[in-house]
N, C-alpha and C positions, 0 to 999 in steps of 0.2 A: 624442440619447443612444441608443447601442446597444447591446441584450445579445443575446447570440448564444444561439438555444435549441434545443433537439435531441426530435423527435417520436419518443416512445417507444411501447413495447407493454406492458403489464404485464398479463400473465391476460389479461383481455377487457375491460382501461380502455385508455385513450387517454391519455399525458398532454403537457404541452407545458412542460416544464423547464429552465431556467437549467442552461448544460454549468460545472458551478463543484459538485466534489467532495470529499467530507471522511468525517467521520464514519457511520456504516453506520447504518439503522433498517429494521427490521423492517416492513409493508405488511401486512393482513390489512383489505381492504374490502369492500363489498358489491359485489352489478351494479351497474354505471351508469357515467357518469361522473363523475369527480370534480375538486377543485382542490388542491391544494397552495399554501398562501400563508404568506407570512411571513419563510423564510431561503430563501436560494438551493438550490436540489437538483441532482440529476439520476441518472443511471440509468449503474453502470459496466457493463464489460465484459464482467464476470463476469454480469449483470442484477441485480445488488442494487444499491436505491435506494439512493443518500449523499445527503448533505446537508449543512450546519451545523449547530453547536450550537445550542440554542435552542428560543426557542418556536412551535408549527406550530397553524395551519387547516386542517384537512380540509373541504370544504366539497361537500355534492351526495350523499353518499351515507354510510352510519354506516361509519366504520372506524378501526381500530383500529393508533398507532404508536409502535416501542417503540424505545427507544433502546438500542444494545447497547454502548456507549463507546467502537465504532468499532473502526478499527485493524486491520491483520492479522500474522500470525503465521506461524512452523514452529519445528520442531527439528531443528538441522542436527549433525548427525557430522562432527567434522574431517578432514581428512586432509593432507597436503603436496600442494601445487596443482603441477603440470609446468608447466614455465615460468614461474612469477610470482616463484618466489622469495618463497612466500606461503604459510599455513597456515588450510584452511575449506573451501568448498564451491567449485564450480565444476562447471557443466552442460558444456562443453569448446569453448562457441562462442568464446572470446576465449583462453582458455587448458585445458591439458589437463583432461580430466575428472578431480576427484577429490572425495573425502566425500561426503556425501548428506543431504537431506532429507527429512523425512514428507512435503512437501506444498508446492505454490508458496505463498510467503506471501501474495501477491495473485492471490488463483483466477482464473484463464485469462490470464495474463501470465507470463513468462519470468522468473526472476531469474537471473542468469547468473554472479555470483560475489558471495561473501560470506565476503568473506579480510582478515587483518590479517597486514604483513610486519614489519621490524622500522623501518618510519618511517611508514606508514598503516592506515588501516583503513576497507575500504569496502564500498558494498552494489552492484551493477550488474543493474538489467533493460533485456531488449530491448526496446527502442520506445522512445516518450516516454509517462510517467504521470505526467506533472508534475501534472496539472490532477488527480488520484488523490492522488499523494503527498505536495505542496508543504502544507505546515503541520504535516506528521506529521512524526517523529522516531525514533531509534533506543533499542531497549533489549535490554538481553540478559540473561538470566537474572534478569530482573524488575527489575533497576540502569535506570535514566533517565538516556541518556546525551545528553540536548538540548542541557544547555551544552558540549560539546564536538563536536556532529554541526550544530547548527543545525537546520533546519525548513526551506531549501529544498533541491530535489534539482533536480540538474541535467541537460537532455536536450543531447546532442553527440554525433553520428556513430553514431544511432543506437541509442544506450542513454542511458539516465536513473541516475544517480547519485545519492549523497552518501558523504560522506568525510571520515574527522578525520585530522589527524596530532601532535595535543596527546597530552600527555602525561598519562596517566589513562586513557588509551582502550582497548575493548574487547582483547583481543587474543585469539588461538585457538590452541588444542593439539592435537595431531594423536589419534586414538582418543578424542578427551571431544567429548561432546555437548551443547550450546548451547541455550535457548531463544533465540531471534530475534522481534524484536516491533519492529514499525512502526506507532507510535499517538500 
């Protein structure tokens, strides 16, 4: 049996973590080094520690971890997307630039479009974030829209995905502003 682990840096600890990503917790420990036991974690992109749900060990040194319910966020402004034949955001690598966001929802990863046309509706970053994303789900404007997006996202040529085309699903207006929440 093998798990694959990834030697991180946090402050001035050392740790050696399961690459298996979810929910966000907060880290505040002392010197030294320490352990993590219990759920799988690891350390994203952005350098905030994820993890799973659940119950944790800190072990080696006093510290302190909090759970925040995970998940990330923006508020996006619509607009008509050039080319898609779509209405939402778009950074302009896959299609023209248009609307805007406060802030990538997932800090130091790309989202590249977050548009509903009139038969889908979908999120698109660059890279693969599966091993980030896979369990989370879509909401907007505080509505849980799981049973119709699912919980996996898919990485293909380069971007990572997910997408509905049920009926009830999201959909955006040009000049109205969106919360977006992936949790």
């Amino acid at each position: 049996y093998h798990t694959d682990h990834r030697i991180v840096a946090v402050r001035y600890y050392i740790l050696a973590l399961p690459v298996d990503f979810n929910p966000v917790l907060d880290l505040v420990a002392g010197a030294g080094a320490f352990t993590l036991t219990g759920k799988s974690a690891g350390l994203g992109t952005d350098g905030v520690l994820v993890t799973e749900t659940g119950e944790f060990a800190l072990t080696g040194q006093d510290a302190t971890l909090t759970y925040d319910e995970g998940g990330y966020s923006c508020t996006m402004t619509a607009a008509t997307i050039p080319g898609a034949g779509a209405t939402g955001y778009s950074e302009g690598s896959l299609f023209g630039a248009a609307g805007s966001i406060d802030q990538e929802p997932v800090p130091g990863e790309t989202v590249t479009v977050i548009g509903s046309d009139p038969s889908a509706t979908i999120i698109y970053f660059l890279g693969d974030l599966t091993s980030i994303l896979n369990g989370l789900s879509v909401w907007v404007d505080g509505t849980d829209y799981t049973s119709l997006f699912g919980t996996t996202w898919t990485h293909t040529s380069g971007v990572t995905y997910i997408g509905t085309t049920d009926g009830g699903r999201p959909t955006f207006t040009a000049s109205t502003s969106y919360l977006i929440e992936i949790k």
